[in-house]
Each structure stands twice: as C-alpha cells, then as structure tokens.
C-alpha positions in Angstrom: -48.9 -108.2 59.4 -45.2 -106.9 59.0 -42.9 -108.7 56.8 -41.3 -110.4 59.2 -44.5 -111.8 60.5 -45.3 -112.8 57.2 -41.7 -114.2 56.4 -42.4 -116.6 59.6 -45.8 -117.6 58.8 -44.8 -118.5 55.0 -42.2 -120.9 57.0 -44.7 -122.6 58.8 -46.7 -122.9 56.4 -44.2 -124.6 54.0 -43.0 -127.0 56.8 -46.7 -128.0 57.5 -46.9 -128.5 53.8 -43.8 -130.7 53.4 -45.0 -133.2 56.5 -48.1 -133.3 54.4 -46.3 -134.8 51.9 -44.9 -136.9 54.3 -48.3 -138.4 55.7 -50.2 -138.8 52.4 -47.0 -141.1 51.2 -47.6 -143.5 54.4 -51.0 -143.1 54.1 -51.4 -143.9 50.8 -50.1 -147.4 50.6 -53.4 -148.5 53.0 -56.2 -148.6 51.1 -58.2 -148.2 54.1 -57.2 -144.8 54.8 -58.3 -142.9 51.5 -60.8 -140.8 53.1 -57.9 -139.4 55.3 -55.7 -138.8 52.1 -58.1 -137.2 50.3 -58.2 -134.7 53.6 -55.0 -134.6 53.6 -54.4 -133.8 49.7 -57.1 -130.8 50.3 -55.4 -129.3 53.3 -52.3 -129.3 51.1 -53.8 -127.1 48.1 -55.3 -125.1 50.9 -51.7 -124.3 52.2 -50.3 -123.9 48.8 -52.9 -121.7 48.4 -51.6 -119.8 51.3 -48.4 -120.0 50.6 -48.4 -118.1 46.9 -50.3 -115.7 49.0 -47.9 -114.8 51.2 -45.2 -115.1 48.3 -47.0 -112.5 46.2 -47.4 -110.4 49.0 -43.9 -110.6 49.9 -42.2 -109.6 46.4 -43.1 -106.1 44.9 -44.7 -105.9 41.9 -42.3 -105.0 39.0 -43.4 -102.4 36.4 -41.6 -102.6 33.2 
C-alpha cells in the first residue's frame, strides 16, 4: 500500500469512527438498543485500532 493509499484509508477510517460516535450517542439514550451499542463501541476500538496502525506506519521511526 503506498502512502497515499494509506493517507486515504486512515481518512476513512477516522470518518467512520467519528459517525460511530455519532450513533452510540442516539443510541444510547434507548435502553432497548444496548446490544447494538455494545456492537457499536467494539467496531469503534476495532477502528481505533486501525487507525494507530496506519499512524505508526505513516510516521518514521525517530532514532535519537
């Protein structure tokens, strides 16, 4: 995957992440819907996840 490539997925990924946000705040206030939340929350770490990934991948390594 070339930078670029990986500059545009980390995008995504960080979009997806913040509507994720988005959906676990409405969906929280229903108590019927915890199930979905607690999809919801994992998908998020699972992005995160992702995300430091491609972050670490992006930025050299420094040696001091």
């Amino acid at each position: 995957m070339t930078e670029d490539e990986m500059r545009k997925r980390l995008e995504i990924l960080r979009v997806e992440h913040r509507d994720l946000d988005a959906a676990i705040a409405a969906l929280s206030e229903n108590p019927t819907d915890q199930l979905r939340v607690a999809r919801l929350k994992k998908r998020k770490l699972l992005l995160k996840d992702q995300i430091l990934q491609l972050e670490d991948a992006l930025i050299p390594d420094i040696i001091a």
